[in-house]
C-alpha positions as CSV (number, residue, x, y, z in Angstrom):
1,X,25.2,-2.8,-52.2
2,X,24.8,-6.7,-52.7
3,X,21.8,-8.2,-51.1
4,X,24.1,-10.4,-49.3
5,X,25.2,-7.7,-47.1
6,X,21.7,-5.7,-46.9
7,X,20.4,-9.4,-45.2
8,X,23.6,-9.7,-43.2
9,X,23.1,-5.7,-41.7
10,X,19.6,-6.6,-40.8
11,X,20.4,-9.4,-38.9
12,X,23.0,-8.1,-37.2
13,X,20.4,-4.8,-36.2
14,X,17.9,-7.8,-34.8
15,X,21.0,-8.9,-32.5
16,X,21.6,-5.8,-31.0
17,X,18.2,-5.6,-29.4
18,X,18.2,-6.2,-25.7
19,X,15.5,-8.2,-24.2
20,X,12.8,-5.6,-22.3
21,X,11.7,-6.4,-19.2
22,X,8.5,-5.9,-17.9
23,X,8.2,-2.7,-15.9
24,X,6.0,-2.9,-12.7
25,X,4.3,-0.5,-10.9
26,X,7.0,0.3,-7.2
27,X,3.2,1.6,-5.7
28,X,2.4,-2.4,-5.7
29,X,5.2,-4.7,-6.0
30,X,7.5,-2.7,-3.4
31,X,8.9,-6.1,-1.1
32,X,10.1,-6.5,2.6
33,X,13.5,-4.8,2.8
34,X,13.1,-2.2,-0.2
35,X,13.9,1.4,1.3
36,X,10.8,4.1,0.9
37,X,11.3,8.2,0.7
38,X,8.5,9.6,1.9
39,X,8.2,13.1,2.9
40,X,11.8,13.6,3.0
41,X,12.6,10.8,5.5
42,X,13.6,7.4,4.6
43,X,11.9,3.8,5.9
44,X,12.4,0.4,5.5
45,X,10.1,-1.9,4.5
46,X,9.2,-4.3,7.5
47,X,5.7,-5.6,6.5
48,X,3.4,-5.9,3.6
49,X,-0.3,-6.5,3.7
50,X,-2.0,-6.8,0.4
51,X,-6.0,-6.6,0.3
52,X,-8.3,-8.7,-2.6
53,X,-11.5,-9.8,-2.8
54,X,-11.0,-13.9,-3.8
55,X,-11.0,-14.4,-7.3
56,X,-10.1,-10.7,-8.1
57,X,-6.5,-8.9,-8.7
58,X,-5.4,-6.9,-5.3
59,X,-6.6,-3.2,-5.1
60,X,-5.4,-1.9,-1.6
61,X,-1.2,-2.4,0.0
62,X,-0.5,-1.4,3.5
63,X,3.2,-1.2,3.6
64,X,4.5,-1.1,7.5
65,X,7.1,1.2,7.3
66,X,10.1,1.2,9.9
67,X,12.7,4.2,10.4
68,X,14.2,3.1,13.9
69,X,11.5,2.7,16.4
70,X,9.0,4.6,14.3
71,X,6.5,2.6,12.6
72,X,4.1,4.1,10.0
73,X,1.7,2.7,7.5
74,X,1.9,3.6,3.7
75,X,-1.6,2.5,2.2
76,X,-2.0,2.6,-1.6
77,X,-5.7,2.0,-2.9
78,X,-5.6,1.3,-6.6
79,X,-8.5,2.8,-8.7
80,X,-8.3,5.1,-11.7
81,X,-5.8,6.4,-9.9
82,X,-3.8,5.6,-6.9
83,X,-4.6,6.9,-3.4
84,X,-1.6,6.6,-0.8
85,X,-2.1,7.8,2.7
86,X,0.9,8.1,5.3
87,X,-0.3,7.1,8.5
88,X,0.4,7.0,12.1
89,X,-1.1,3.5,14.5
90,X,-3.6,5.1,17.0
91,X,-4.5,3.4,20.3
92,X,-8.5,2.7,21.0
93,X,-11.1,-0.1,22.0
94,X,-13.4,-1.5,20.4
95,X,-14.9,-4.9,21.1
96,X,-17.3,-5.9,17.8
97,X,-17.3,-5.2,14.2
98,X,-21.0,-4.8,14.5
99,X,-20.7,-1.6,16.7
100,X,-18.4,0.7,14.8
101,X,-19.9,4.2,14.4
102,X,-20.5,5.8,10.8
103,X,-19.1,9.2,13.1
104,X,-15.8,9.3,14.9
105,X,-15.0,11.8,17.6
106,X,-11.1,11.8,18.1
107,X,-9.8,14.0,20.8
108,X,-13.4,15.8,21.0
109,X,-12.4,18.5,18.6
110,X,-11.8,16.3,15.1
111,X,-14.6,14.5,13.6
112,X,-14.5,11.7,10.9
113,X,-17.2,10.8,8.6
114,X,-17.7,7.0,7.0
115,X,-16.6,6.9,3.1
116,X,-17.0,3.1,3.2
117,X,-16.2,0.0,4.1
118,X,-15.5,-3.3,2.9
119,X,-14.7,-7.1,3.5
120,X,-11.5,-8.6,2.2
121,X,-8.9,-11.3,2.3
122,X,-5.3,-10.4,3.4
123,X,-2.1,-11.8,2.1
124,X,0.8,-10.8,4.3
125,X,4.7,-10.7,4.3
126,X,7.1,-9.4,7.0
127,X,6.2,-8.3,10.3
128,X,2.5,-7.5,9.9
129,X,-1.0,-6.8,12.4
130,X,-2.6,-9.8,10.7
131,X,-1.8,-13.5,9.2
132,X,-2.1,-14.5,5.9
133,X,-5.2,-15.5,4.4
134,X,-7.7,-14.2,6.5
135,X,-10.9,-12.2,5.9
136,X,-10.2,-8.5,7.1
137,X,-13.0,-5.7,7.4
138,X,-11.7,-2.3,6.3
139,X,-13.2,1.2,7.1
140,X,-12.0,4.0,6.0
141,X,-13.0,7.8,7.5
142,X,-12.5,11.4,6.0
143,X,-12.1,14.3,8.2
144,X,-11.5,18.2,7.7
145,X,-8.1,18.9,6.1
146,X,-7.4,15.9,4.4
147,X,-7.1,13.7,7.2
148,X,-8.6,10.5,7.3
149,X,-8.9,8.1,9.5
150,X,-8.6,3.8,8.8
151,X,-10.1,0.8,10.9
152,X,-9.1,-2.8,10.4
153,X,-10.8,-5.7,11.9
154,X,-9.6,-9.4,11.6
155,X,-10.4,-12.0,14.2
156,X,-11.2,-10.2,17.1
157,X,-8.5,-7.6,17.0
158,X,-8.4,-3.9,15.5
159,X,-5.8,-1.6,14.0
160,X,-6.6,2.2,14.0
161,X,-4.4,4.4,11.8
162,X,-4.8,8.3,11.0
163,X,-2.9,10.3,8.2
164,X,-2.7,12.2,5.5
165,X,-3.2,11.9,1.5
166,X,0.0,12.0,0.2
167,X,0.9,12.3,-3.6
168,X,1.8,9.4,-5.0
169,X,4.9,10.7,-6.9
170,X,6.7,12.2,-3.5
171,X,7.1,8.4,-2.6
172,X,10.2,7.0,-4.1
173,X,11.4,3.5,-3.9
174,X,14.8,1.5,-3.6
175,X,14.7,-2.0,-4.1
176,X,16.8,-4.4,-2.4
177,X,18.7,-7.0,-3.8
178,X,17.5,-10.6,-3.5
């Protein structure tokens, strides 16, 4: 074989290579309008609400998730790992920030401990419980049988949610086209 056509075969084998793509994570960069699977029933995306402290990549999504009139919350935490909770929006009253308990009693029989909690900043998209830009305080509760319980604070208003831990590969993702 001349060299001629050794140089000519290994150009032609650099052509043939398509351009990769970068492959992101559906856990974070799931949009308003992508389609969710979780636990066996589908959900659109109405809402996004994605949790940073300023100066730092996120590390918590709170996808609203809509499947007519039922509304849930998918929250994702991003650590070693991720953490994603399927959660229901509980009504209550509070007033202040300053007097939520470390102990919740919820119906008298369940009781939820504090893990922790934390201030953020929010960036929202869709139809959301918060505006964009705004410092949010986060708690988060663990109860008996892997419930937990999550309280959201921004501007005088709060959002109670209760759920479940749910595996992160059962949720399943469609995107929708732009």
């Amino acid at each position: 074989m001349s060299i001629f056509k050794r140089v000519g075969s290994i150009l032609r084998s650099n052509k043939d290579v398509p351009p990769t793509t970068p492959v992101g994570n559906p856990l974070e960069d799931a949009r308003v309008g992508d389609i969710v699977s979780v636990d066996l029933e589908e959900y659109v995306v109405s809402g996004k609400a994605i949790y940073f402290d300023r100066g730092f990549a996120p590390h918590r999504y709170a996808y609203y998730l809509q499947s007519g009139k039922n509304i849930q919350c998918l929250i994702v935490e991003k650590g070693r790992t991720y953490d994603c909770f399927i959660c229901s929006f509980i009504e209550g009253a509070l007033d202040d920030p300053n007097d939520v308990p470390t102990r919740l009693e919820l119906d008298e029989n369940v009781t939820f401990d504090l893990e922790y909690h934390r201030n953020d900043v929010t960036r929202t998209e869709g139809n959301t419980d918060f505006r964009n830009g705004d410092d949010v305080i986060f708690w988060r509760y663990f109860g008996p049988d892997q419930r937990f319980f999550f309280l959201q604070w921004q501007d005088g208003k709060f959002i109670a949610l209760e759920g479940e831990r749910t595996p992160g590969n059962q949720i399943k993702f469609l995107k929708s086209t732009p």
